[in-house]
C-alpha positions as CSV (number, residue, x, y, z in Angstrom):
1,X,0.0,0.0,0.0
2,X,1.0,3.2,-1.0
3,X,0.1,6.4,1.2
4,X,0.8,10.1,1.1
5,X,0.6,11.5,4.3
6,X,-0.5,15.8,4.7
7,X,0.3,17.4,7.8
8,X,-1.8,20.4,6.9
9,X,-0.8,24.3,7.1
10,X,-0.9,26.9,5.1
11,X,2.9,28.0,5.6
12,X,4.2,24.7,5.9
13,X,2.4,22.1,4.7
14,X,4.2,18.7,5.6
15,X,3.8,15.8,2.6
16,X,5.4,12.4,2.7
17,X,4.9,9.2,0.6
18,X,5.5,5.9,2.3
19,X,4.7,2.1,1.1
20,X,3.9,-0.9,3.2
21,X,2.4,-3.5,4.9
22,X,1.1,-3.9,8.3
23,X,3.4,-5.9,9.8
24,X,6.1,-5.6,7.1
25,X,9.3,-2.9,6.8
26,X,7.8,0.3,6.0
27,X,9.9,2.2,2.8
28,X,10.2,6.2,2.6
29,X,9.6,7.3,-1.2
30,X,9.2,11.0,-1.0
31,X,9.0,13.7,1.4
32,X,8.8,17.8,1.8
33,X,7.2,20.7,2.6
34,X,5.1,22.6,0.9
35,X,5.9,26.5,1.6
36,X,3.1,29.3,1.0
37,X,4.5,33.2,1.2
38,X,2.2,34.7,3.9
39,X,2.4,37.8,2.2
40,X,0.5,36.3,-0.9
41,X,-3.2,36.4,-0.8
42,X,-5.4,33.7,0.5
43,X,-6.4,32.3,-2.6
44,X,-3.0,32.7,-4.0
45,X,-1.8,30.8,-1.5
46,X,-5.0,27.7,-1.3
47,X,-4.5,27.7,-4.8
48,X,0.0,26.9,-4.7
49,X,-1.2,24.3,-2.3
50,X,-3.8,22.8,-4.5
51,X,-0.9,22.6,-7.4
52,X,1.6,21.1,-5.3
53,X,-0.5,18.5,-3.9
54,X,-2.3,17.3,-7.4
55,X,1.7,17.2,-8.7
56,X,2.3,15.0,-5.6
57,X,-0.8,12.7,-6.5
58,X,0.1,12.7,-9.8
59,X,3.9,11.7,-9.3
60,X,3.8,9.2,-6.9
61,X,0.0,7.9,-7.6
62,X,-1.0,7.0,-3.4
63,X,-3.7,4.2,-2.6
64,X,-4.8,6.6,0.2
65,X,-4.6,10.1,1.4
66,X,-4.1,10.8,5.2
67,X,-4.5,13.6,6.5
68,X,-4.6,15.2,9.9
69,X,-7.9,15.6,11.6
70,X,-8.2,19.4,12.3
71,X,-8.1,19.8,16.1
72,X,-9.3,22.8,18.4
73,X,-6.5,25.3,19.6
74,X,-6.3,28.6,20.7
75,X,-5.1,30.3,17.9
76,X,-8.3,30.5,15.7
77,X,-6.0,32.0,13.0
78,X,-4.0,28.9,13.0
79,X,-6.6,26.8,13.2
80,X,-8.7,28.5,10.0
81,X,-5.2,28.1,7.9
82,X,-5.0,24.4,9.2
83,X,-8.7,23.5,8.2
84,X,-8.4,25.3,4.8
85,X,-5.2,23.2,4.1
86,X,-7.1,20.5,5.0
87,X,-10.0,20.8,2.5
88,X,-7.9,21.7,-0.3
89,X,-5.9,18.1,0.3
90,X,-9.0,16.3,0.8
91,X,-10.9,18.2,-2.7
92,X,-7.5,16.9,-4.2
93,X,-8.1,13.2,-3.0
94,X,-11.9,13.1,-3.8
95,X,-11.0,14.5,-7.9
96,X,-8.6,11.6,-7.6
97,X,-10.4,9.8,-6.8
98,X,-8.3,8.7,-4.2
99,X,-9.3,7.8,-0.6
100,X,-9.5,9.9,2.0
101,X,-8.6,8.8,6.2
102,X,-8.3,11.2,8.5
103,X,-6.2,10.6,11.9
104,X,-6.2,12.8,15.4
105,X,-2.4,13.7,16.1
106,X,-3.2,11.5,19.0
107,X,-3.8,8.6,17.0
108,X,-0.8,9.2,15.3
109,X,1.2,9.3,18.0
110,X,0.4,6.5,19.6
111,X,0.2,4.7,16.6
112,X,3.9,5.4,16.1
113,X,5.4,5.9,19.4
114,X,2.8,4.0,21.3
115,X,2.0,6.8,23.6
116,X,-0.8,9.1,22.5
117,X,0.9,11.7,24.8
118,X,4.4,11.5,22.7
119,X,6.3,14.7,21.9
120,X,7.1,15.9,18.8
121,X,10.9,14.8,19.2
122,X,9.5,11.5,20.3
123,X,7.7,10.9,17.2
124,X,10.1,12.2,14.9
125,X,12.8,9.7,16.2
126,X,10.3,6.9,16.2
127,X,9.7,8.0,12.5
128,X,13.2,7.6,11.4
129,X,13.9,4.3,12.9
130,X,10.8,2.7,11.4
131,X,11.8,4.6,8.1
132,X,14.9,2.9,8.6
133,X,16.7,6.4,8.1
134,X,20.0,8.5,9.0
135,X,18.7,11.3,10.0
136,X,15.1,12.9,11.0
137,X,13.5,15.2,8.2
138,X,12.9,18.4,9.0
139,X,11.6,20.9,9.3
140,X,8.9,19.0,11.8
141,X,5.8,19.3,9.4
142,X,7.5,16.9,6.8
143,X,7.8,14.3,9.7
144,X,4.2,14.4,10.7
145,X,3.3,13.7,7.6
146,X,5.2,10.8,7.3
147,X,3.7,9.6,11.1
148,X,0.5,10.1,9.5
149,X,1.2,7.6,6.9
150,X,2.7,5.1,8.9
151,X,-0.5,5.5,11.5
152,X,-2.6,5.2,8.6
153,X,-0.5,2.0,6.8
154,X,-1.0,0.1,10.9
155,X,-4.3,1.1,12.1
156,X,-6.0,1.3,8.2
157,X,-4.7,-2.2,7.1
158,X,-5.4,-3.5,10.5
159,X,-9.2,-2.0,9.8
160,X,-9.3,-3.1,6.7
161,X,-8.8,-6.6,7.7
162,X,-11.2,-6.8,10.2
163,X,-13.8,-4.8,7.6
164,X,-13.1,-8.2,5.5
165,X,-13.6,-10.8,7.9
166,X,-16.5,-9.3,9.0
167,X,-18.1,-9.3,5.6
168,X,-17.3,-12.9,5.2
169,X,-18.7,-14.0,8.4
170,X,-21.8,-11.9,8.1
171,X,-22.0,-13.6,4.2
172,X,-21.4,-17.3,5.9
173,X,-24.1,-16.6,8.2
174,X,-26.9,-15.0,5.6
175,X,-25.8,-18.5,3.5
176,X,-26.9,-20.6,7.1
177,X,-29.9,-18.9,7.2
178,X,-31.0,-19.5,4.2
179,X,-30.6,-23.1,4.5
């Protein structure tokens, strides 16, 4: 499975393409940042990261998109930026036509680390061990993204799997009943 991760911002939007397996090793393909001037307007700016992202699609062609859940913080500027960075990944995914999953940083951090509570420094070492790398890409944003493809790879394939045993076993019974 092939996954591009989005860490979502409208400065610095992190992006990171991983493939694997659940339980196999996990291999880095790509990752960045995409940078918006915050001297450019609004649109300007939605618009660079709607480019970037479709040339990322395009270029490394992902199974699935995940991107960071939007969270609540005190900075309703930040926030605003965040969510609009958000929709202009997931608009990119749905004319893809490309699934879309959506992970809480906490989820990502446990996923990778263990600990939903993990710091940033935390993650972004647990990131480049299970990338198998020699150093931690920076600047930060580029390394979430790549913990929110390697949350998505563990706890989506996991989900997937039990999404298909379930359909089989709720098939196997409607076959009993019918009997």
């Amino acid at each position: 499975m092939r996954v591009l991760g989005i860490d979502p911002g409208l400065t610095r939007c992190g992006i990171g393409v991983i493939e694997g397996l659940p339980g196999s090793p996990l291999k880095l393909i790509s990752v960045g940042v995409i940078k918006t001037p915050s001297d450019n307007p609004l649109e300007q700016r939605l618009l660079q990261l709607e480019e970037e992202i479709t040339n990322w699609v395009s270029k490394y062609q992902p199974d699935r998109i995940a991107v960071e859940r939007v969270f609540s913080q005190h900075n309703v500027r930040t926030v605003m930026g965040t969510g609009q960075a958000a929709g202009i990944a997931l608009l990119v995914a749905a004319r893809a036509g490309i699934p879309v999953v959506m992970h809480t940083p906490s989820e990502v951090k446990a996923a990778v680390t263990g600990s939903g509570r993990a710091n940033k420094v935390q993650v972004a070492e647990m990131v480049k061990r299970l990338l198998s790398l020699t150093e931690i890409p920076k600047p930060v944003d580029s390394t979430d993204a790549l913990a929110l493809a390697i949350c998505h790879i563990w706890r989506g394939g996991g989900n997937s799997k039990i999404a298909s045993a379930l359909a089989a076993e709720k098939s196997r019974l409607a076959k009993l009943v019918r009997k």
